[in-house]
N, C-alpha and C positions, 0 to 999 in steps of 0.2 A: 587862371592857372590851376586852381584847388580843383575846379569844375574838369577840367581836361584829366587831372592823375587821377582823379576817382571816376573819369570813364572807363580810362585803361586797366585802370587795377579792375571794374564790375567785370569788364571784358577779360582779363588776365582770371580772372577766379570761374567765370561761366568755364573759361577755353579748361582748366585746369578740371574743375569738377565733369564739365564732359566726357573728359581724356579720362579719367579713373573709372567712369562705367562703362564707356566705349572699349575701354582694354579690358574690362572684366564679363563683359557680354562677347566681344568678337573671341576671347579666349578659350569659351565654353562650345566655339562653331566650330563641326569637324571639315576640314579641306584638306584632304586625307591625299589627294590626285596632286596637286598646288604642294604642301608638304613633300612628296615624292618628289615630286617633278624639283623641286625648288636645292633638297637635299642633293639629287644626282649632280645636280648643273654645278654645284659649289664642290661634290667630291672629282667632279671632272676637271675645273678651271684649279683646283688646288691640290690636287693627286702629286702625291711627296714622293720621290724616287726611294726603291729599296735600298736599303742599308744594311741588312743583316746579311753576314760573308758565315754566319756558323751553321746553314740551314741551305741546302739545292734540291730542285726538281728534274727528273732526267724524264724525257719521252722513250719510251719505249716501242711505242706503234710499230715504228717498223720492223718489231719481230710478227709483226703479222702478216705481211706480204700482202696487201691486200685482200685479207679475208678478215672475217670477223673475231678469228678467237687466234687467242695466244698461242703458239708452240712450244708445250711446257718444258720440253726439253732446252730448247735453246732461253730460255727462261731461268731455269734453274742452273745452265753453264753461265749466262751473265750477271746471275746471283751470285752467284762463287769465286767471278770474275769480280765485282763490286767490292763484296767483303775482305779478297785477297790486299786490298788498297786501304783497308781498316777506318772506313765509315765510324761515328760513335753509333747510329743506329743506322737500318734499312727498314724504309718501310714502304710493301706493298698497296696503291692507291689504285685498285683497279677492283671491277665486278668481277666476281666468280665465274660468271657466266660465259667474260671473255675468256676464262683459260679450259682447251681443252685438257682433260684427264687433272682437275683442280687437285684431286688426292693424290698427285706424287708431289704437291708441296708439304707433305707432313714430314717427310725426310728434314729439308732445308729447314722449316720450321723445330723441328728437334735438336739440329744438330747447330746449327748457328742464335746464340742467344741473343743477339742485337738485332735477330730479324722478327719484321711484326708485321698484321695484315689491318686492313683497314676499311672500316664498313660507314657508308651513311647511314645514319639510323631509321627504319621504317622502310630504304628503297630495294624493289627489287631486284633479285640476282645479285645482291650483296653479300659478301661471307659471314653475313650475320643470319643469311638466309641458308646455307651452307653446313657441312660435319663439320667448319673449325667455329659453326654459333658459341659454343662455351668454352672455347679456351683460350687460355688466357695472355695469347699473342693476339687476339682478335682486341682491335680497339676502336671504338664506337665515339662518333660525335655527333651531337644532336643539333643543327644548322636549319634553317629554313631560308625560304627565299621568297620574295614579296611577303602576300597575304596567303601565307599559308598557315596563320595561328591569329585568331583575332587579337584586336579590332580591324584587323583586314585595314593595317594602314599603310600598303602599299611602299613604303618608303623600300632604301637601299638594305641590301640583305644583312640579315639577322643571324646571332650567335644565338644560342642558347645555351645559360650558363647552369639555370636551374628548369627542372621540366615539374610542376603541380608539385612542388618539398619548399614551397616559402623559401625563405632567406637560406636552405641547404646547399649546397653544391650539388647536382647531378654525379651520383654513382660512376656514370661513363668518362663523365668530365674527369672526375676528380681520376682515374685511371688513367687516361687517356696522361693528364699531368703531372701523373708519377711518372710514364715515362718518356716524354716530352714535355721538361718544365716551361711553361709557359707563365704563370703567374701565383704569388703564395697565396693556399688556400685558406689561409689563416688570417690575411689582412687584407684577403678581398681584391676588388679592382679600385676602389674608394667612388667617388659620385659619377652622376651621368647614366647611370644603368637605367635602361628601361624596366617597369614593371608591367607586365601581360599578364593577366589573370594572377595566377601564382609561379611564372616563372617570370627569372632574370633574365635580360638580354638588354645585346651591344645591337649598335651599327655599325658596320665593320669600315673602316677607310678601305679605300682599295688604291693601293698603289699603280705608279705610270708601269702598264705593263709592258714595253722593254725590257723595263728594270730588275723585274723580277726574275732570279736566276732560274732559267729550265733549259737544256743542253739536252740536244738529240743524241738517243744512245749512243750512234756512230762518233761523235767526237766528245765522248768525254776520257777526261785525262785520271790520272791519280792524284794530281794537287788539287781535281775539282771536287773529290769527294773525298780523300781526307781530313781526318777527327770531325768530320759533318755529318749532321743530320742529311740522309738522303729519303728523298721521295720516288719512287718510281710509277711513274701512271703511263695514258695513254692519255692524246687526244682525239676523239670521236664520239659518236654519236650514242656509243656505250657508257663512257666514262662523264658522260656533262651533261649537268644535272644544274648547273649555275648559268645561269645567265649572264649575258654581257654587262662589264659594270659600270656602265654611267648611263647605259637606255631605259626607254621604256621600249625595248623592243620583246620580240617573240622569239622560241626555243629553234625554230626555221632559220629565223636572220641572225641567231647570235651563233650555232655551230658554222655559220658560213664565214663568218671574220678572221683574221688573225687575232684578236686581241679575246678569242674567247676562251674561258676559263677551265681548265683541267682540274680533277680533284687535287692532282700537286700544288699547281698555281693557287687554289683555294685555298691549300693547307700554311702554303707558304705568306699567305694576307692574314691565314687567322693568327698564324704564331707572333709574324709583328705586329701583328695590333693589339695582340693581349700583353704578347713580352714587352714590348716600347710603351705600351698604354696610349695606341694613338687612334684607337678606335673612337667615334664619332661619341662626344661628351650630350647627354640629353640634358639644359639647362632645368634645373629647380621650376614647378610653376609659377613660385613667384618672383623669380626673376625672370623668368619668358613675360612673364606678365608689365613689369614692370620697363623691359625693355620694350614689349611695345607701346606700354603708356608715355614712352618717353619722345616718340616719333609722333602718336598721335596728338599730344600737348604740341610739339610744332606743328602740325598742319594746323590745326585748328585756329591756334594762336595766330597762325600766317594768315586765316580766313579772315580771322577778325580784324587784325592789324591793316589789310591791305581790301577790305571790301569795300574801299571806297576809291580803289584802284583795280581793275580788273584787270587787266594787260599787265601791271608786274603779278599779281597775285599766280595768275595761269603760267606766265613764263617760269617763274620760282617753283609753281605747283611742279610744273617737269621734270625741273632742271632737281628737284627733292629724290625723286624715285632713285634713279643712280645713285645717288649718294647713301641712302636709306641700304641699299642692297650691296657697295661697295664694302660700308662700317661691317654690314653681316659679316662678307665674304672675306675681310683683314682679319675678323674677329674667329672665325674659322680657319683659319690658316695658321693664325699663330697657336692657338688654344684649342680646336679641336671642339669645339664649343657650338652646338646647332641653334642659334638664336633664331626667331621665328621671322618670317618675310612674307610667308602666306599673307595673314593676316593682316598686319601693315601695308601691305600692296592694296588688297581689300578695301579697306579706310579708305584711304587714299584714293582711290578712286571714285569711292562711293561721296566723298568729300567732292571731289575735284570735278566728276562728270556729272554725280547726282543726288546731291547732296542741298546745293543752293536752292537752285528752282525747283525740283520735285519735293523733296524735305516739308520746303514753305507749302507748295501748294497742296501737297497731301494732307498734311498736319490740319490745315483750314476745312477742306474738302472731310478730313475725319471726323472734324472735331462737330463739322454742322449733322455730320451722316448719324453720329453715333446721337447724337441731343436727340434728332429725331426719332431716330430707334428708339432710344431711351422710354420717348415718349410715347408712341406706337406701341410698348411692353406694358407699358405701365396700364395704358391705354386696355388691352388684352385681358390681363391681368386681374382688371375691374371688372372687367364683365365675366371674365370665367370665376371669380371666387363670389361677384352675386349667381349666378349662373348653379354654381360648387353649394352656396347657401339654401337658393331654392328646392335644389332637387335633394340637400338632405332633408331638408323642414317635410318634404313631402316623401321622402322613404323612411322616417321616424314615423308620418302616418300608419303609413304602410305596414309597418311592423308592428305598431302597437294590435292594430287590428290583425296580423297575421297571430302575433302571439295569443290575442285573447281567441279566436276561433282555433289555433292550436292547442291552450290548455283547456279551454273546456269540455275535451274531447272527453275526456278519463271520468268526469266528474257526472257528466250529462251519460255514457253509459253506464254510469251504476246505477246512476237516478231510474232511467228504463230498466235494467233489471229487478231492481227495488219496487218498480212497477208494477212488474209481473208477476212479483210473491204477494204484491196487496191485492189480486184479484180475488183472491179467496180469504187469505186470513193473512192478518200482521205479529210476525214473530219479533222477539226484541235485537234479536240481529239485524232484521231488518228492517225495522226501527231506526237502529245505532247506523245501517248504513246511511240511507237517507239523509239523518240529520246530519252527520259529515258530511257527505258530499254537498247538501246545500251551502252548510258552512265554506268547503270551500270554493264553490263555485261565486257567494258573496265577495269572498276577498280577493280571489281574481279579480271580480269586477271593481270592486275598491282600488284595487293595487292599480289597474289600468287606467282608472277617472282618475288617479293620484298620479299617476305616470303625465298625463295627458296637460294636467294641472302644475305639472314641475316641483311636486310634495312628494315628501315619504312619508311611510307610514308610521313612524313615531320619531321624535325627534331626539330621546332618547331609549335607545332599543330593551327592551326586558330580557333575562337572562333564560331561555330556554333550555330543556332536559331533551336530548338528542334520540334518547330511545323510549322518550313519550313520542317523539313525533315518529317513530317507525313503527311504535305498536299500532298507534291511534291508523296511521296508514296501511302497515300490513293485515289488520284487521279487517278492511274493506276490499283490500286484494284479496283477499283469502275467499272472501264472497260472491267476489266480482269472476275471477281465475282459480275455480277450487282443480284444474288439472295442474297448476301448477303448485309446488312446495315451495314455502317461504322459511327460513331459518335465520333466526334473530340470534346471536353468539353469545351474547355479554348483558349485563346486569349492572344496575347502579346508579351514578346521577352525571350526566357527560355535558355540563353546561356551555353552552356559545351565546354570543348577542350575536342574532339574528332575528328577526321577527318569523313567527311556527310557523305559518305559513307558505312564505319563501321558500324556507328551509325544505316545507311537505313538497310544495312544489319542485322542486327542484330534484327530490329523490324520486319523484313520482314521474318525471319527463323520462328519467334512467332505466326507471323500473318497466313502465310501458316500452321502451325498444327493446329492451331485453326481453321483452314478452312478442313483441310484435315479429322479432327478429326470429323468434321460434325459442327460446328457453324455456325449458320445460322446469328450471331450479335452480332457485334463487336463494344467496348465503348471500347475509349480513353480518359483516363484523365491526365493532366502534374498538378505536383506538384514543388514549387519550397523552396526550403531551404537553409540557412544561407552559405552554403560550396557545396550543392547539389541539383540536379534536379532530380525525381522520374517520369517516364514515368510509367502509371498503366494499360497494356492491359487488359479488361475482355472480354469474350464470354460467349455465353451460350452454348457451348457444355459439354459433361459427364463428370460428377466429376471423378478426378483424386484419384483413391486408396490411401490409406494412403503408405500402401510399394510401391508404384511406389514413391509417392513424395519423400520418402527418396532416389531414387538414381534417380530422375528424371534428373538432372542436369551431371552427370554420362556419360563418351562413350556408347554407343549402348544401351540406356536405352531408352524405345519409350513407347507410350500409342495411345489406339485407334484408330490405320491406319495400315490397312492392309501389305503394302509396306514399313512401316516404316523403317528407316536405323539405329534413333539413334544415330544423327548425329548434329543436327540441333541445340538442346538445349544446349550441350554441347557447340559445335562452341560457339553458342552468351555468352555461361560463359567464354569462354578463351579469346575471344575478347573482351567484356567488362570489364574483369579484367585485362587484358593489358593496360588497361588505366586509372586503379586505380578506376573502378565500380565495380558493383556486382548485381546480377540479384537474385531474389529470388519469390517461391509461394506464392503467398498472402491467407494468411490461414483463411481472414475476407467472400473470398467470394469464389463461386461456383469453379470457375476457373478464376482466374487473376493472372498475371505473371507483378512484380515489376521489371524495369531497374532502378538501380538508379545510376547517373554518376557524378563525380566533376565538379564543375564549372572552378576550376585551376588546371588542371594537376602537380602535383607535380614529376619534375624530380628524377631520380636517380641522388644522386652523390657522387663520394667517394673522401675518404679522403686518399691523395697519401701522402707515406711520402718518406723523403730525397734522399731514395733509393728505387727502384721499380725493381725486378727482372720478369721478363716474358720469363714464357715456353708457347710457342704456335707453332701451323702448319702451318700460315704464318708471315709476319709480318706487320700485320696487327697496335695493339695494341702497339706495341714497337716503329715504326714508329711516332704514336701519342705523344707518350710521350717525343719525343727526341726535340716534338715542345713547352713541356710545362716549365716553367722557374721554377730554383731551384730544379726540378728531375734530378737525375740521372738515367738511366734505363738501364739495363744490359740483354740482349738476353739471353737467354738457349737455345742450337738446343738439347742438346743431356744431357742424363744422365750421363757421365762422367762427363762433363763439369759442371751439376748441382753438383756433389758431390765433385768435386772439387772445387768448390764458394763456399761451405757451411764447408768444413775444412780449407779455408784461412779465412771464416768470421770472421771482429769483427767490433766495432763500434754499431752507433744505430741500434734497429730494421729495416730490410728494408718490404716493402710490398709486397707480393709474389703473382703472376697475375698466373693462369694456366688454358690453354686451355684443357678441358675435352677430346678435341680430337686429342690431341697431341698424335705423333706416329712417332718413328724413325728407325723403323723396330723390334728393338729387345723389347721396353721397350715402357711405353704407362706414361701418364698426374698420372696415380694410382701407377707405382712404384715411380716415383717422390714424392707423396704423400708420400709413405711409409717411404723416405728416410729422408723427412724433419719432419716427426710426432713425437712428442715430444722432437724437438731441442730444444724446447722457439725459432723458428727461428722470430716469429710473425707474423703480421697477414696474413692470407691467404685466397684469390678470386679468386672461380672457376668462371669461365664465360664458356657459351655454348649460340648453337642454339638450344637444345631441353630441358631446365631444367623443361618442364614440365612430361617428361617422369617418372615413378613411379618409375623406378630402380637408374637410374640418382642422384633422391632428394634421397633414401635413401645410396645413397655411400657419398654423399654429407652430410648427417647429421652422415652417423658412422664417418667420418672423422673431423666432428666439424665445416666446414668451411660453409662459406655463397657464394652462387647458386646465379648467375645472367645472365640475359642473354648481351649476344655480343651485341645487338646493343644499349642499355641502358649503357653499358660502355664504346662504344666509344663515344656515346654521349657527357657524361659525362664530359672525357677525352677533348673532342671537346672544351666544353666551358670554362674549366680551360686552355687551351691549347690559346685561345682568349685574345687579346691585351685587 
């Protein structure tokens, strides 16, 4: 017995938590057509007979005789004739277009103060289009029909209460019901309103149209139009501009019916639906919501309880749908209320026709489809980020060797110039050149064997004077380019940690394009600031394009030299940002190029915690840490060995060190990756030699983890590892 109530209750709780996402997913599904379609069908079977005796419509048509326009004479004697029977108001519901000579209604309009004219707002040949647009008998309502305003959701026609004024009343409106009270502007319509963009609107009921009072000119009496609201319109092809109300038909087949709507008939649905408040209520979402949770909890619940009966389930499944749309359409009739049936019907079928056997067999068929994908990505994946590994390890070749045949451009021709002066005799300029440029053509080559080697050139940097290293170099430019002028600004001691070098080089990649580019003069100015020092090369050579400066800084990005490599700009950005600078165009002047560098190098350092695991290709990193106090550090060679450390783990988080280029033949640093991605195992540090490579950083950021380079973390390690 225990074993039975706690099947039914597992069964009662699935059927219940289904029904809550099933009603919270189908309610976000537009069935915009099914909604239309579903609302007509409930305001046709439940269309309330008119009731209001204080409000009629008269046709007029037949003062046309069969032509298209009014005879404003006989027009204006059956105004005078109307008004003689003392209406509380007359209002003209017709296009301008239908009345010939429309200007002898300024008379009747002046001299009768209960008479008013009446325009659809926006349509043409309306008196809004007209000499009576601004005055102020002229009274405008702003109405659509369908999907004339989005989201184009086609349902039954639409009021508009407010047009783009938020929670305001429309101007026309609120006119329109100073002199046609329709509802207080002050306490609103209360709920049900639709919200569209930024205006309000209703769904209008449309009453059984019998009911509606409209009396052909020829028989109306004096008891039908006194102390009433009168409308006077036409029916035809002029005046109807509304649709039939309970079709989805077209503006062909609804002027052909009796039941199609006149702007009188119109006016006479809007006034009761706003004055009775019987316009179509739009429930809250959640209780639209909630109502349909409550239909899908039975079927579901019915699924469950009887799937082991298929012939009551099916029969019951039917015999639900009526019933389901019955509740609506009681619930609608009394209340006014448009609960949702799209929807519900939906379920329900998707329950009932396709839901059992497709459901089950998809689900199986998904779930095998997607493992395999899965695996087939993964699969991909491996081979494109060793694939991604290889070919950066072999374009970091690439570049080192690019780089060092591009700076030793500058160096190796002064050495040949310097050559030329020692044919005959050795002056001390030329002297002082020479041995500079030897010098740095050495540290080039240092810097590159040190590059190559994953070192830098001191592991704590010395504090350089910024315009020693621009004399020391404009001195040899002056030698090398005497048609060019050099001018150095400032005076003093401008200290950065960089290593001189660098630093030479990097003004020295600047200085040659500005030469090569055609500069004929060259101004230097040093700037010095709180944390930093701003080196400002200008020349006057050709303004740089606005799209070059966007990737000017960029690999193989060059301006104005024929030979260019696209090589040069770049370098001095990766080298100056290795040291915590940053180079940029100064967009104040023709061409100047900003270095701007720290005065304190701020190291990397990380934060090791109690446990430090490291996969790497040698051992490098693991070595250091077995020197620093309070780590423990555990080697990885191989992926077994990592996947066996991570199912005996427990204790604290430990810090996970992986070398990007780890390789043990079968398995690379990215299936390790794989293995530990979303253990919670904690934190985790790639380190490499090439993290500036583009493929590199992005496996690095799908994986979440933070990119540094090798020699920044054994740094690091060095000085934590220090007595």
């Amino acid at each position: 017995m225990i074993s039975i109530v706690r099947t039914w209750g597992v069964k009662l709780i699935v059927s219940l938590a289904t029904a809550v996402v099933v009603s919270l997913l189908i309610s976000a599904v537009r069935l915009s057509y099914l909604d239309a379609l579903f609302l007509d069908l409930r305001n046709y079977l439940t269309s309330p007979t008119y009731k209001r005796s204080d409000i009629v419509s008269i046709d007029i048509s037949e003062l046309k005789n069969n032509k298209e326009t009014l005879a404003v004479e006989d027009l204006i004697a059956n105004i005078r004739k109307i008004s003689a029977w003392e209406p509380s108001l007359l209002l003209l519901a017709v296009k301008a277009v239908e009345i010939r000579d429309v200007g002898l209604l300024e008379e009747i309009i002046e001299s009768y103060p209960h008479f008013y004219l009446y325009s659809k707002w926006g349509e043409d040949g309306s008196f809004a289009q007209s000499k009576f647009k601004e005055s102020p008998k002229n009274l405008v309502l702003k109405h659509t029909v369908d999907a004339s305003l989005p989201p184009y959701d086609y349902k039954t026609r639409r009021f508009v209460l407010a047009m783009d004024t938020g929670p305001r009343y429309d101007t026309d409106l609120l006119k329109f019901n100073s002199v046609i009270p329709m509802f207080n502007a002050d306490e609103g319509l209360g709920s049900g309103i639709l919200t569209v963009y930024d205006t309000k609107q209703v769904n209008l009921r449309f009453y059984y149209p019998p009911s509606v009072p409209e009396i052909p000119l020829s028989k109306v009496k004096k008891e039908d139009v006194a102390s009433k609201i009168v409308i006077l319109t036409t029916r035809d092809n002029y005046t109807g501009t509304i649709k039939h109300p309970y079709a989805r038909f077209g503006y062909e087949e609804d002027k052909s019916t009796n039941e199609y709507f006149s702007y009188g008939s119109y006016l006479l649905n809007v006034y009761a639906n706003l004055k009775d408040r019987e316009y179509v209520h739009e429930p809250s979402r959640t209780a639209n919501i909630f109502w349909i949770f409550i239909f899908c909890f039975c079927n579901l619940s019915l699924l469950m309880i009887l799937q082991q009966s298929p012939k009551k389930y099916i029969i019951l499944s039917f015999l639900i749908i009526p019933i389901e749309f019955l509740m609506g359409l009681l619930t609608f009739y009394f209340t006014n209320v448009n609960f949702d049936f799209s929807r519900i019907l939906v379920v329900q079928l998707l329950i009932q026709y396709v839901g059992i056997p497709v459901i089950l067999i998809n689900y199986l068929r998904r779930s095998d489809a997607e493992k395999i994908a899965f695996q087939k990505k993964a699969e991909r994946e491996k081979v494109k980020m060793k694939f991604a590994l290889k070919v950066a390890e072999a374009e970091v070749l690439m570049k080192i060797a690019a780089k060092v045949s591009h700076d030793l451009r500058g160096p190796i021709m002064a050495l040949q110039i310097a050559s030329e002066y020692l044919k005959g005799r050795v002056e001390p300029e030329v002297g002082s050149l020479i041995v500079e440029s030897a010098a740095r053509v050495r540290h080039i080559a240092d810097d590159t064997l040190k590059a190559y080697r994953n070192e830098k050139s001191e592991k704590i940097l010395p504090v350089v004077n910024v315009l020693e290293v621009l004399k020391e170099l404009i001195a040899s430019y002056r030698q090398i380019y005497p048609q060019v002028l050099f001018h150095i600004a400032d005076d003093g001691f401008f200290g950065v940690q960089i290593p001189f070098y660098s630093l030479q080089r990097s003004i020295s990649n600047i200085l040659n394009n500005a030469i090569e580019a055609g500069g004929t003069e060259v101004s230097i100015r040093i700037r010095s600031f709180d944390e930093s020092v701003q080196v400002i090369i200008a020349n006057n050579g050709p303004q740089i394009p606005d799209e070059v400066r966007k990737k000017l800084f960029q690999e193989r990005a060059t301006f104005g030299k024929e030979a260019g490599t696209g090589l040069g700009l770049y370098q001095v950005r990766k080298e100056v940002e290795s040291y915590g600078g940053s180079v940029a165009l100064d967009t104040e002047e023709k061409t100047a190029f900003i270095i701007s560098m720290p005065k304190e190098l701020r190291p990397f350092v990380v934060e090791l915690a109690d446990n430090v695991w490291v996969l790497e290709r040698n051992s490098d990193v693991g070595a250091l840490l077995a020197s620093v106090p309070d780590v423990q550090a555990l080697s990885i060679s191989n992926l077994n060995e990592g996947r066996e450390m991570l199912r005996k783990w427990t204790g604290s988080e430990p810090l996970v060190l992986v070398d990007i280029s780890f390789e043990d033949g079968e398995n690379t640093a990215f299936d390790f990756l794989e293995l530990i991605n979303g253990s919670g195992l904690g934190r985790v540090l790639l380190f490499s030699t090439i993290i500036d490579h583009t493929e590199i950083q992005k496996i690095a950021d799908s994986y979440g983890v933070q990119l540094v380079e090798k020699w920044r973390l054994i740094n690091s390690i060095e000085n934590l590892a220090k007595p």
